[in-house]
TORNU-643409 format. One record per residue (C-alpha): x, y, z; residue number from 1; residue in three letters. Coordinates in steps of 0.001 Angstrom, whole numbers, plus 524288, in hexadecimal, padded with zeros to 5 digits. Example, Ala and Ser with C-alpha at 12.3 -4.5 7.8 and 13.67 -1.06 7.14 Angstrom:
ATOM      c1      c2      c3   num   residuo
ATOM   8300C   7EE6C   81E78     1       Ala
ATOM   83566   7FBDC   81BE4     2       Ser
This chain:
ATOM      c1      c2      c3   num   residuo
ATOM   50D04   4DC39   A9D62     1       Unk
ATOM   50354   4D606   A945C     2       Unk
ATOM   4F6C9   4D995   A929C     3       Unk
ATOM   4EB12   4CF0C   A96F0     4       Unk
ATOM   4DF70   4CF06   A8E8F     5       Unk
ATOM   4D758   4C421   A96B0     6       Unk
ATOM   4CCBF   4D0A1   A9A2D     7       Unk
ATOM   4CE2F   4D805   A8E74     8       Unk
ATOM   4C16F   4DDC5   A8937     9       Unk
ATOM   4BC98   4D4D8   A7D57    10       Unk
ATOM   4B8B1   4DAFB   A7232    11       Unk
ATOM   4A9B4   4DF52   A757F    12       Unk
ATOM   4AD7B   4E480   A829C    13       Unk
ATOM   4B18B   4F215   A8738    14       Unk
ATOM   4B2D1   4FE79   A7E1E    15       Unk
ATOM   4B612   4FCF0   A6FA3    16       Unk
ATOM   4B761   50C86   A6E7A    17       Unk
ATOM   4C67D   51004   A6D08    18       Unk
ATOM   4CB52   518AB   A76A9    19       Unk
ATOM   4D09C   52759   A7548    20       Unk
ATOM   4DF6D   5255B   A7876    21       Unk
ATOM   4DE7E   5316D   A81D2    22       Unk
ATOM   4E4A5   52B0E   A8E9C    23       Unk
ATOM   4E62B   51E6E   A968A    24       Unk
ATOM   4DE8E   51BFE   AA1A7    25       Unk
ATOM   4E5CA   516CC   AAE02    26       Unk
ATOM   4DC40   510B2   AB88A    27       Unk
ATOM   4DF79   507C9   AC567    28       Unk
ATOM   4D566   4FD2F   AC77C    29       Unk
ATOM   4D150   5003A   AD631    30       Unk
ATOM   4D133   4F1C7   AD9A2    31       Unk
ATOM   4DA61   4EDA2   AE264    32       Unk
ATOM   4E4DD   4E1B9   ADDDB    33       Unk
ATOM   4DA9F   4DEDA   AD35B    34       Unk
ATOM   4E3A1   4D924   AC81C    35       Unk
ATOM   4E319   4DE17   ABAF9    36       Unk
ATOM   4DAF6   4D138   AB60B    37       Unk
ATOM   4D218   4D258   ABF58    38       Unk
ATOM   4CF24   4E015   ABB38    39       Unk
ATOM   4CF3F   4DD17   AAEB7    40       Unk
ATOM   4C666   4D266   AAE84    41       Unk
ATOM   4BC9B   4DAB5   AB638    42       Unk
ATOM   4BD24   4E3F0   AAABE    43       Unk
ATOM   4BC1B   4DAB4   AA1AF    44       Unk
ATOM   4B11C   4D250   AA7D9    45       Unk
ATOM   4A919   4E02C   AAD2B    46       Unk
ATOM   4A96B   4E6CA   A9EBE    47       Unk
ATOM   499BD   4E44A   A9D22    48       Unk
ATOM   495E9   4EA8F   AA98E    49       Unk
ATOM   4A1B4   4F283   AAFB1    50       Unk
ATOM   4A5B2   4F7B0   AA1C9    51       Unk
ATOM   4B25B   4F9FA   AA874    52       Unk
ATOM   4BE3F   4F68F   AA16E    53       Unk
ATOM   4CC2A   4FC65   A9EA7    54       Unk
ATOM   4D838   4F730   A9575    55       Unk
ATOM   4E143   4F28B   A9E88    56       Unk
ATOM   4E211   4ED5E   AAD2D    57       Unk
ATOM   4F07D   4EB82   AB2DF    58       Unk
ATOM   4F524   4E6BA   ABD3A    59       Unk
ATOM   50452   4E19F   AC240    60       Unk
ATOM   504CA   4D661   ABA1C    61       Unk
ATOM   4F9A3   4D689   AAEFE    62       Unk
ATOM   4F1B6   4E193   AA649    63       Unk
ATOM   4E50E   4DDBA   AA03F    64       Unk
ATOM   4DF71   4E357   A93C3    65       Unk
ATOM   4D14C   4E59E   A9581    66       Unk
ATOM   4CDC8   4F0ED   A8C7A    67       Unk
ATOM   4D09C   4F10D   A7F39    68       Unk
ATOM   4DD21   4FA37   A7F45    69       Unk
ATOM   4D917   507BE   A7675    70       Unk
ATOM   4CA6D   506B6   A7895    71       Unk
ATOM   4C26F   50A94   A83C6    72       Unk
ATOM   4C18E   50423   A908F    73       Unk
ATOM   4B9B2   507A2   A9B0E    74       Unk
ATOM   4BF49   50AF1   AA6D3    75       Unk
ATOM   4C350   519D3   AA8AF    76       Unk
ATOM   4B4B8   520BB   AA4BD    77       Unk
ATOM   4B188   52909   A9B05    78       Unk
ATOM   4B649   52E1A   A9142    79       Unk
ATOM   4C3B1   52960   A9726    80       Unk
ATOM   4C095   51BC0   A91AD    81       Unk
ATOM   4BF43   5207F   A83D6    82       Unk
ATOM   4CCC1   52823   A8696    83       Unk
ATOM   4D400   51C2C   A8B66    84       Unk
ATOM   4DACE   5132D   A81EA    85       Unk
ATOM   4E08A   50AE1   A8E63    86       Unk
ATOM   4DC96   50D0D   A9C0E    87       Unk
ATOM   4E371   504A8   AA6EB    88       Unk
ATOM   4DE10   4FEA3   AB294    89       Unk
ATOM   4E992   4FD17   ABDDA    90       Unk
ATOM   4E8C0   4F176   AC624    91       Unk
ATOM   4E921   4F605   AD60F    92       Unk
ATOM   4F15B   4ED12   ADF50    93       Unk
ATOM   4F3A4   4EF12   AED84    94       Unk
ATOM   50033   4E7F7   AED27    95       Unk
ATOM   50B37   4F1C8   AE6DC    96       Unk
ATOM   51415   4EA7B   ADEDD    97       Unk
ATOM   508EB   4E675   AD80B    98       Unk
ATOM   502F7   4F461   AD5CF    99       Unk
ATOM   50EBA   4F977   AD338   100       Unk
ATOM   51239   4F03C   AC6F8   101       Unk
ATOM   5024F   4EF86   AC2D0   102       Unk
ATOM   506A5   4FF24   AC2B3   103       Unk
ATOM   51211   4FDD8   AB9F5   104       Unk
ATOM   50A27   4F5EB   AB12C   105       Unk
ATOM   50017   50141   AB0E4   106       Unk
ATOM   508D9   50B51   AADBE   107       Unk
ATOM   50FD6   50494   AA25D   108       Unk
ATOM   501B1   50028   A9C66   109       Unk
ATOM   4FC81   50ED9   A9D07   110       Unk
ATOM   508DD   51324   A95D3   111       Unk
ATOM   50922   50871   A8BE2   112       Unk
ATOM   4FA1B   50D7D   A891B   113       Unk
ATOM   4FBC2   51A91   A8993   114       Unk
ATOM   50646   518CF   A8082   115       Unk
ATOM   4FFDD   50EE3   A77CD   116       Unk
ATOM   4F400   51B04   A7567   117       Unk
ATOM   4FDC4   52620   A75E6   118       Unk
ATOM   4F849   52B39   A82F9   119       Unk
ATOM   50397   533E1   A8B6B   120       Unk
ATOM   508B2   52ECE   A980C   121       Unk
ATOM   50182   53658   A9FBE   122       Unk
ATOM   4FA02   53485   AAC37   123       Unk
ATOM   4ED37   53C2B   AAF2D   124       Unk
ATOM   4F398   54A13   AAAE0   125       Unk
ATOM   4E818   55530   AA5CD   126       Unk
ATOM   4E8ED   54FD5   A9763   127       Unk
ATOM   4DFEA   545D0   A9303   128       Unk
ATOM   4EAAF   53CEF   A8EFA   129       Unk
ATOM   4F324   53361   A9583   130       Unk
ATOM   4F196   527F4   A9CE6   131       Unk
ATOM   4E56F   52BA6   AA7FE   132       Unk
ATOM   4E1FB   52A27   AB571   133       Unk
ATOM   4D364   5236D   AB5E0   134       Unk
ATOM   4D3F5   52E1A   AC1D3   135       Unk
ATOM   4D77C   53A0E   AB73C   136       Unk
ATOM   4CDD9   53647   AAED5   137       Unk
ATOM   4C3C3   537C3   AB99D   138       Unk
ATOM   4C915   542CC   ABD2F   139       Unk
ATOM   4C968   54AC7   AAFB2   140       Unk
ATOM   4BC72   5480A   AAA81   141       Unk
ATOM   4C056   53A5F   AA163   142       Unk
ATOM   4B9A8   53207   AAA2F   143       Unk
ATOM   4ADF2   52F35   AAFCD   144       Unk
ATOM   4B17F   527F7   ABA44   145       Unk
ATOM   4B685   52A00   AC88C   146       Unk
ATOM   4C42D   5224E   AC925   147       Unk
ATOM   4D0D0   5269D   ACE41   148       Unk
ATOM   4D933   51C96   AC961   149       Unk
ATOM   4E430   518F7   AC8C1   150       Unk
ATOM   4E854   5230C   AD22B   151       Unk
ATOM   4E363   51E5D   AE058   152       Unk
ATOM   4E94D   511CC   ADCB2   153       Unk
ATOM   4F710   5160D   AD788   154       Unk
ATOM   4F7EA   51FEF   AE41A   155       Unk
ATOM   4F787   51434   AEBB5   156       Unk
ATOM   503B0   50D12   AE4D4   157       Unk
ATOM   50B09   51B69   AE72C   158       Unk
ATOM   509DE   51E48   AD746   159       Unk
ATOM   506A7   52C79   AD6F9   160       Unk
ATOM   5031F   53360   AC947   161       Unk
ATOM   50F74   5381D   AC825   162       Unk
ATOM   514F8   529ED   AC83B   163       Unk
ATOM   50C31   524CA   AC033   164       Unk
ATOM   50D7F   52F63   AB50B   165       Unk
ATOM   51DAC   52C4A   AB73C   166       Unk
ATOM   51B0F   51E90   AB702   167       Unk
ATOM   5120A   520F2   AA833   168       Unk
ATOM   51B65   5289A   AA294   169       Unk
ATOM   5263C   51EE2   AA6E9   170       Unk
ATOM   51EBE   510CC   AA67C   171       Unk
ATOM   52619   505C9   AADB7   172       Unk
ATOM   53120   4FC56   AA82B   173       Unk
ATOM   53077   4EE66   AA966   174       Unk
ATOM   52236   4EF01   AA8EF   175       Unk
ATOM   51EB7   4E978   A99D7   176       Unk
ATOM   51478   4EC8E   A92D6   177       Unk
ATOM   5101B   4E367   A8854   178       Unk
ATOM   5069D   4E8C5   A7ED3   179       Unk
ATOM   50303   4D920   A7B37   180       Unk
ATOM   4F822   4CE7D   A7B94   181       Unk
């Protein structure tokens, strides 16, 4: 799956401070069948007064670039953001197949950037490394904001945290990744 740059940040927008490659932030976007564009473009078009903003929005059939990959972004609170080389916003769908494969998608992108940064394959364990729950960052003091995602939404599709830490360390075949324009 390429990468879509239609919504990317330009140059004067969003943070030009390089982030601390501690962890990965994994977030669900809380808006029902809303398509990874259309997220995307609400980031990008929102920047001057939501100052909302992460790296990458996926969904089942397209992943937009919308942070500048290694610098800031701003969706996980502080000091998370400064911590965060690549956080990931997961598209929610009501139909299955199609959360299931946006899901797929998901995992394989936080392991190719957790490996790109030489962050562990880890999911929300006590160290502050590893790829991150927006919800354990909340919870442990590295944000300071009040969301549980992307757990309420991956309890619905029947992914537990044991899955999904099986499903980082193992990725999914069949899925590409293509680190290209």
């Amino acid at each position: 799956m390429k990468r879509n740059y239609k919504y990317a940040l330009s140059d004067h927008e969003g943070s030009s401070h390089k982030a601390t490659p501690n962890f990965i932030v994994a977030h669900s976007t809380a808006t029902p069948n809303g398509e990874a564009w259309a997220v995307a473009r609400n980031m990008k078009t929102g920047i001057n007064t939501s100052q909302t903003y992460v790296h990458l929005v996926i969904d089942d059939n397209n992943i937009y670039q919308v942070g500048e990959i290694g610098y800031d972004a701003w969706g996980a609170g502080m000091p998370a953001n400064s911590m965060a080389p690549v956080q990931i916003e997961l598209c929610e769908f009501t139909d299955h197949k199609r959360a299931m494969k946006a899901y797929k998608h998901y995992i394989n992108w936080l392991r190719w950037s957790a490996k790109k940064y030489g962050i562990p394959l880890t999911i929300d364990d006590k160290k502050p490394t590893g790829i991150k729950s927006h919800a354990w960052l909340v919870q442990n003091g590295y944000s300071d904001t009040n969301h549980t995602d992307p757990w309420g939404y991956l309890t619905k599709l029947g992914i537990t945290k044991a899955q999904f830490a099986k499903d980082l360390k193992k990725g999914f075949s069949g899925e590409n990744i293509k680190n290209t324009k």
